[in-house]
C-alpha positions as a Markdown table, in Angstrom:
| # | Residue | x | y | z |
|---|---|---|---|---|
| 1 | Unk | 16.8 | 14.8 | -17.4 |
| 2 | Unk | 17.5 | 17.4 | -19.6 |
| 3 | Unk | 21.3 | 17.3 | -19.6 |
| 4 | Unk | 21.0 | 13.7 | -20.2 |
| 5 | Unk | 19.7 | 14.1 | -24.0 |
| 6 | Unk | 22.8 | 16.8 | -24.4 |
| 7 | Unk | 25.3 | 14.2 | -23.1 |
| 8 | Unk | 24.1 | 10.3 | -22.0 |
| 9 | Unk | 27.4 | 10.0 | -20.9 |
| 10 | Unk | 26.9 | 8.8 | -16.7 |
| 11 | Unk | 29.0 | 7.4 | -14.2 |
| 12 | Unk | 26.6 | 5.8 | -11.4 |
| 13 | Unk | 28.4 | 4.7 | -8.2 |
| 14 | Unk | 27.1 | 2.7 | -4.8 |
| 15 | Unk | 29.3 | 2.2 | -2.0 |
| 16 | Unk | 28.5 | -0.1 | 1.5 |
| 17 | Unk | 30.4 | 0.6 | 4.5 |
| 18 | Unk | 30.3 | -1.3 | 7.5 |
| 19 | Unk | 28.9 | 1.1 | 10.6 |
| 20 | Unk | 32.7 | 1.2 | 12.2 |
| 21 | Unk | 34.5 | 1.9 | 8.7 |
| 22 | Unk | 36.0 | -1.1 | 9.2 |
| 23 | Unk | 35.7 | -2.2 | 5.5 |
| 24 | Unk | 34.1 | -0.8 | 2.4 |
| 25 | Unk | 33.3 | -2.3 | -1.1 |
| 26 | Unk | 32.4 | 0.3 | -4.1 |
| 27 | Unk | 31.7 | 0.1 | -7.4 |
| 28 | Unk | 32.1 | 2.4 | -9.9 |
| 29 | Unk | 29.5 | 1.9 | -13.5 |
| 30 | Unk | 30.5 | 4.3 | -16.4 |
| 31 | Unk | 28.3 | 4.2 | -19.5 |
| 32 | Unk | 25.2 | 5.7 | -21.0 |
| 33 | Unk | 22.0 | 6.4 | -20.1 |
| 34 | Unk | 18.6 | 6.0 | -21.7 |
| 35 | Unk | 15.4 | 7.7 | -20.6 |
| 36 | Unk | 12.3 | 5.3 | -21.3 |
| 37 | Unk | 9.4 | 7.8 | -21.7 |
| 38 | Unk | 7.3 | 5.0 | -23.3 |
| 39 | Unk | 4.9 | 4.0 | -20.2 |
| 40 | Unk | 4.0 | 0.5 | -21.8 |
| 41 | Unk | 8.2 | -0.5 | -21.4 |
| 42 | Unk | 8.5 | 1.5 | -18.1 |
| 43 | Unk | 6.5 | -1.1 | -16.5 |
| 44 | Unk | 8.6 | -4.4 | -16.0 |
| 45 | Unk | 11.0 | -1.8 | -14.5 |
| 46 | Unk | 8.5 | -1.0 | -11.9 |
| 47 | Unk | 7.5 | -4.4 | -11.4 |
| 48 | Unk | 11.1 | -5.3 | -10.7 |
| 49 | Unk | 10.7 | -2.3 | -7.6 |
| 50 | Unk | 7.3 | -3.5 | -6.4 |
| 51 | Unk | 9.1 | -7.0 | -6.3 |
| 52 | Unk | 11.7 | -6.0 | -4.7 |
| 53 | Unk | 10.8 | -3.6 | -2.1 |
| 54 | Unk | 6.7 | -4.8 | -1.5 |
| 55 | Unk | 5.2 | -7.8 | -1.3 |
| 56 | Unk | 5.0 | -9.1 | -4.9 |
| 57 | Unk | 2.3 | -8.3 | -6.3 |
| 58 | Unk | 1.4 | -7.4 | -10.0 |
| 59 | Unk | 2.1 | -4.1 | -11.4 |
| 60 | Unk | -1.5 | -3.8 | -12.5 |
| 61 | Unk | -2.9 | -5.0 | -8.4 |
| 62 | Unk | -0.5 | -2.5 | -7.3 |
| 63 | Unk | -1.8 | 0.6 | -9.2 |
| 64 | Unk | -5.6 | -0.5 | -8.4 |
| 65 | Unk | -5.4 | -0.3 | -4.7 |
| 66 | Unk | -7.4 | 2.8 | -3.4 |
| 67 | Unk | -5.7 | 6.2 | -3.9 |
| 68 | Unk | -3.8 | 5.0 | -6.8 |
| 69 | Unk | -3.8 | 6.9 | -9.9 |
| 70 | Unk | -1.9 | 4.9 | -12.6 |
| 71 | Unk | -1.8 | 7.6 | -15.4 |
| 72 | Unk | -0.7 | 10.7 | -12.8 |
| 73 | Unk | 1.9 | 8.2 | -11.3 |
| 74 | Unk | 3.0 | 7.3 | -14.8 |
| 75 | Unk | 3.6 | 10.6 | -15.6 |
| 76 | Unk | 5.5 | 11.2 | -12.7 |
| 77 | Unk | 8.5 | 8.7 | -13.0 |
| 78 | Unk | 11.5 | 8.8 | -14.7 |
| 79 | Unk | 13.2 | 5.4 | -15.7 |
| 80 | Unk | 17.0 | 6.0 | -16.7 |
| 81 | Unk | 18.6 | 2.7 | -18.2 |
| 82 | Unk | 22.4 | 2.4 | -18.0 |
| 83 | Unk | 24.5 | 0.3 | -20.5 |
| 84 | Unk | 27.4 | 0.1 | -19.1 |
| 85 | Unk | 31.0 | 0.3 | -21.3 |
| 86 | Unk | 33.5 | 0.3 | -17.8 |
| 87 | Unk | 33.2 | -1.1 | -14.4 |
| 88 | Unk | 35.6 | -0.4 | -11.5 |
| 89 | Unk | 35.4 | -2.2 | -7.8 |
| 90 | Unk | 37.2 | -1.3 | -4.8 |
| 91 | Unk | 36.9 | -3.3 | -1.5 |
| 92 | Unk | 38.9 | -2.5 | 1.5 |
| 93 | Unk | 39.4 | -4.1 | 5.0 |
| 94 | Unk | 40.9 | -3.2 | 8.2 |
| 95 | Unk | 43.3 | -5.4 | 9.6 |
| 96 | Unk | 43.7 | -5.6 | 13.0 |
């Protein structure tokens, strides 16, 4: 996190492949980044995990389940907002 307030210059990449490497698609996002430290705006970008990867469920129901510890877990995450200025794609197929 720390090199990011030097330079917020980032490239960010994801790739899929197909188990047999028979074909690929990647793209390639270059922009900068932002680190939201303010815990109020870090939330709808939580929400949009908990939606995505949980049942959906309010942020708020989420963090008052047993064990949970909303401050601590607050305190914990880092939420690194990319605006992109250049986006590449490659996709690639094997004939045959």
């Amino acid at each position: 996190m720390t090199a990011f307030r030097w330079n917020a210059n980032v490239c960010f990449e994801l790739d899929e492949t197909l188990s047999d490497a028979s074909m690929f698609k990647s793209v390639v996002l270059f922009g900068t980044v932002e680190i939201i430290n303010d815990k109020a705006k870090m939330i709808p970008y939580l929400q949009r995990l908990i939606d995505k990867y949980r049942v959906p469920e309010s942020f708020d129901k989420c963090m008052s389940k047993p064990g949970r510890n909303r401050e601590k877990e607050l305190e914990a995450v880092r939420i690194c907002v990319i605006t992109p200025n250049k986006i590449t794609n490659k996709k690639w197929t094997m004939k045959g």
